[in-house]
Steps between C-alpha positions, in 0.01 A plus 500: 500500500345370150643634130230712487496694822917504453393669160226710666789585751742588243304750337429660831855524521568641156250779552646622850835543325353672204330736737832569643703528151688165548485323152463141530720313241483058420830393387678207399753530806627162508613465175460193325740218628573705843374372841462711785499863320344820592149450635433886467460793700546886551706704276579815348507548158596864335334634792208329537385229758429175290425141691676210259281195500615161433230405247540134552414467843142393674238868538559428903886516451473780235242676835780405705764756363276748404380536837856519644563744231207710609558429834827785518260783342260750728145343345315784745404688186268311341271231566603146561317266581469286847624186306796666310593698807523155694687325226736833460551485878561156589769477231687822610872441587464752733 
């Protein structure tokens, strides 16, 4: 996959968790002298679903933990499409 359909991707991504009231937030997660911190992922913040984003990493990484992120919600109520659904299901840890 090229930087552009990884971005194309992304975006795909970002809208299926908007249309399921999952903010999306890019972080510095790292920090700046730290190796091996948080990549990201689900969390719950006040109440409210919110994926955490290492901002740092490549769009197909950043795809990566979306998709696991999306991949624990019920995405039957709104449209997703073929591609996202694939992505979402192939990186399910279920």
């Amino acid at each position: 996959m090229n930087g552009i359909e990884a971005q194309n991707l992304l975006r795909l991504l970002e809208d299926t968790a908007r249309g399921i009231g999952v903010q999306i937030r890019y972080e510095n997660l790292f920090g700046d002298d730290e190796i091996g911190g948080s990549r990201g992922g689900l969390c719950k913040l006040r109440g409210q679903n919110m994926i955490l984003v290492e901002r740092r990493l490549s769009p197909i990484d950043q795809c990566t933990i979306i998709a696991e992120a999306l991949s624990t919600f019920d995405l039957s109520s709104i449209f997703v499409s073929p591609l996202v659904r694939q992505i979402v299901e192939k990186n399910s840890r279920f």
